[in-house]
N, C-alpha and C positions, 0 to 999 in steps of 0.2 A: 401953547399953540405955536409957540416961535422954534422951541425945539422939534416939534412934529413937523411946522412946514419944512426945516432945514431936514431933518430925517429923509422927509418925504424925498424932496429934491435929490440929495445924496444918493438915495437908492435908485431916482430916476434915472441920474449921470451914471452908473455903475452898471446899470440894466440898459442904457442905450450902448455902454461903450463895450458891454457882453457882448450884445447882438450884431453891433459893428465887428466886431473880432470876430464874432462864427458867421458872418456872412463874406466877411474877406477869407477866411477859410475854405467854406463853403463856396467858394466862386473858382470857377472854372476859366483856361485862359483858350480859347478856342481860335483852334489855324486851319487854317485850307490853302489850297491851291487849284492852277487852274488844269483841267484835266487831259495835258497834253500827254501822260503816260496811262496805262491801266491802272483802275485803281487797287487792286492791290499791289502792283508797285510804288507808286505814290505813299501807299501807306509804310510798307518798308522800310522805305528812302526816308521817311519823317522820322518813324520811333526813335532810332538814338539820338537826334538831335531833338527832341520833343522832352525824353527823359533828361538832357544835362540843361536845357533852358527851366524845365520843373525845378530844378536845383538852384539855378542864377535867380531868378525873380521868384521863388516862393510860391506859386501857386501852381496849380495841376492844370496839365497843358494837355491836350486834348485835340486830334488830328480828324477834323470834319470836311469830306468828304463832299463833292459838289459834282452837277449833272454834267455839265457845259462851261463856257469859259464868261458868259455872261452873269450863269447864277452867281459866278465867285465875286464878278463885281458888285451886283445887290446884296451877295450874304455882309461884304464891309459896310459898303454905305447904310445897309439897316437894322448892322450891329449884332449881327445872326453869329457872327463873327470876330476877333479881333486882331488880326494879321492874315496877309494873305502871300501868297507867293504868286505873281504877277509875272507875265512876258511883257515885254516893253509896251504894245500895245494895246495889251490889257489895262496898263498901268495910267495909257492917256486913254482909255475909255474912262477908268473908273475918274481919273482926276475933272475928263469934261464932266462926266455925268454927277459930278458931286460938286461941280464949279469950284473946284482948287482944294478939296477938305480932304484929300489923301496924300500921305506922305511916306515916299520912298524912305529907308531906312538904310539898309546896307544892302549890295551886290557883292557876288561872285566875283573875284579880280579877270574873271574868264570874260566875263559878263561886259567888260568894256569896249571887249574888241571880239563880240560874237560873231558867228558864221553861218550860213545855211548850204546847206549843198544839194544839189540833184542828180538824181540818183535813176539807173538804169537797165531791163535786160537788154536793150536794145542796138545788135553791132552798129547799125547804122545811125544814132545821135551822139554825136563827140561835141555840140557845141549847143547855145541855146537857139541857134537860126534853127536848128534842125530840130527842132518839137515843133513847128511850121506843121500844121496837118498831122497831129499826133494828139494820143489824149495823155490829160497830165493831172496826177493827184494833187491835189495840195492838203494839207492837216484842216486844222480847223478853220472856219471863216476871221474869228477873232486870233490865229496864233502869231506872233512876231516874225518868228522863225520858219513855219510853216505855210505863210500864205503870205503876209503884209510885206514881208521885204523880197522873201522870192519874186511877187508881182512888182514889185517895183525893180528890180533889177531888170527883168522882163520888160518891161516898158522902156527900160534905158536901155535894153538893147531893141529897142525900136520892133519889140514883140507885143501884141495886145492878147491877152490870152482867151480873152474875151471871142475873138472874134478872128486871131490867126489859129490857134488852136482848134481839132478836130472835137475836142469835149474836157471839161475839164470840171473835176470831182474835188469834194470832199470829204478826208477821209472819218476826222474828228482825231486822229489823234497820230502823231510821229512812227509810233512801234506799226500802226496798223498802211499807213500809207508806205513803209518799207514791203510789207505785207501784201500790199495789192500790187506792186510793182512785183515784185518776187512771183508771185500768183497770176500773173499776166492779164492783169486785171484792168489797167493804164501801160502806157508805154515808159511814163517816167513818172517821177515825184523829187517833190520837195520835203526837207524836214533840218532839225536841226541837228549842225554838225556833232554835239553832243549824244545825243543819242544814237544816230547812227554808230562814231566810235564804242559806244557801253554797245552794242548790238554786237560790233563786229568783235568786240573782245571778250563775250559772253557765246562767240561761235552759233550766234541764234541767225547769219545772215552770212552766205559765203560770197565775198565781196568780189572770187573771181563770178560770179556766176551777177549779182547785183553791184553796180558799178559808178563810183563818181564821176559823172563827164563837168561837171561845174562847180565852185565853191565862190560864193559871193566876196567883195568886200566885207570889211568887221564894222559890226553897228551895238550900239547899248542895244541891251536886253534887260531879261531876268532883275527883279530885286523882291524881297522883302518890303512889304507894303503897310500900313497902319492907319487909324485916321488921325487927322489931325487935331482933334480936339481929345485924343487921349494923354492920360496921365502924363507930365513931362517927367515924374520917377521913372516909371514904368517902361519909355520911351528910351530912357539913358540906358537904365537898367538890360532890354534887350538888344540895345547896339553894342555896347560894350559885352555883353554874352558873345555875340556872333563875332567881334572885334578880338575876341580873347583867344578864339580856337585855335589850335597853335599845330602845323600839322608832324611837328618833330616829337608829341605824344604821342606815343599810341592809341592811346584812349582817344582822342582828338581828332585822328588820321581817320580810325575805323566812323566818325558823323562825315566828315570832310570829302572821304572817300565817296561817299553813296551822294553825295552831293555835288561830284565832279567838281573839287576845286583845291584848291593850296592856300585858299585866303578868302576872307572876306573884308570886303571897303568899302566903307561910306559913301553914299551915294543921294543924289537931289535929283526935284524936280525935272529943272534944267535940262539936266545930261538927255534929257528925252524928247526935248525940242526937235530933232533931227525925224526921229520916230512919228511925230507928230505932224512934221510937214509932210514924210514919204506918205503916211496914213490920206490925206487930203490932194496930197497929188491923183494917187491910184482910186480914189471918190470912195475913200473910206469910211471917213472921218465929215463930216459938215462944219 
């Protein structure tokens, strides 16, 4: 009997730690972002960074897709998900809305000292006093870059868009509010610096014709998002992936590149404080 219960056991331990192993196998590492591009550009931009992190942490990485900027913060907090790619005020939504359980990982070194600019056909705006009686896009309601700091610069120049503004839209996403201003669709827009430059140097936007009259101060953006209650391997594991990328590879340069940057750096909470006040100034944020 004593050698059968020990059997028994032996093969219980051997058969749980089988099924452990083909369910770590079997486990999918799933990322999103929030959808300030098209998504088939988004998906683009993901894959070779998607395939050399499959490499870093061992598991099959897989780039899901999200409707709006809010689904992306319910797919983390409800684990639909396990990384996200967050704009700064995405990143203090998700964090109020999860009461502190998400945690920034690494940023773009661009990303410290982000920009937005607006953007114009029209000869007669060279300043933000002059969208006064004009209509103006902005990208999405939740974007950093395209709504949250543009209105708050706007405010600091003692503009309400709200209410000095002729009408003011949104578009849902950067490429398309370039898009509506080009199409004469608004008089101006906001969006972020980054993508306008991939616009103008992809010839998709001819900048004598659509035109920067304003570019903000530089504010945190963009990071790499996770919850906080994941694995602390698996957490070291993809900072140091992103930490690694080195842009004097080749191989390295062609993820880096699609990702507009020269570096990736650690990044916190904190750094979003700033974000978090402009967000509750402009009656963003509660």
């Amino acid at each position: 009997m004593k050698i059968s219960l020990k059997s028994l056991l032996a093969a219980s331990m051997m058969l749980a730690a089988s099924w452990s192993q083909a369910q770590s196998a079997d486990h999918v590492f799933r990322v999103s972002a929030i959808p300030d591009e098209a998504p088939t550009e988004l998906q683009r931009k993901f894959k070779p960074l998607g395939e050399y992190l499959e490499k870093k942490i061992g598991m099959k990485v897989e780039f899901t897709p999200v409707t709006d900027y809010a689904a992306s913060v319910e797919a983390l907090i409800n684990k639909k998900v396990d990384m996200v790619w967050f704009g700064g005020f995405t990143f203090v939504q998700a964090n109020d809305r999860s009461k502190g359980a998400i945690t920034p990982l690494v940023q773009r070194a661009e990303d410290e000292k982000f920009r937005s600019v607006f953007v114009t056909t029209n000869k007669s705006i060279n300043s933000l006093n002059d969208l006064k009686g004009k209509t103006l896009s902005f990208g999405s309601e939740s974007s950093t870059s395209g709504h949250l700091m543009p209105r708050y610069y706007l405010l600091q120049a003692k503009i309400n868009p709200d209410t000095d503004l002729k009408r003011i839209a949104f578009s849902g996403a950067h490429d398309a509010t370039v898009a509506a201003v080009a199409g004469g669709k608004v008089d101006a827009g906001a969006l972020n610096i980054s993508v306008w430059e991939k616009l103008i140097e992809a010839k998709k936007v001819d900048p004598a014709v659509v035109r920067v009259f304003y570019t903000t101060p530089g504010y945190y953006d963009y990071n790499w998002s996770v919850r906080t209650d994941m694995n602390a391997d698996l957490k070291k594991k993809l900072t140091d992936a992103f930490l690694a990328l080195d842009i004097n590879k080749p191989e390295d340069k062609a993820i880096m590149d699609l990702q507009r940057t020269v570096k990736f750096i650690p990044t916190k909470a904190e750094n979003y404080k700033n974000i978090e006040a402009a967000a509750k100034n402009a009656g963003l944020l509660k």
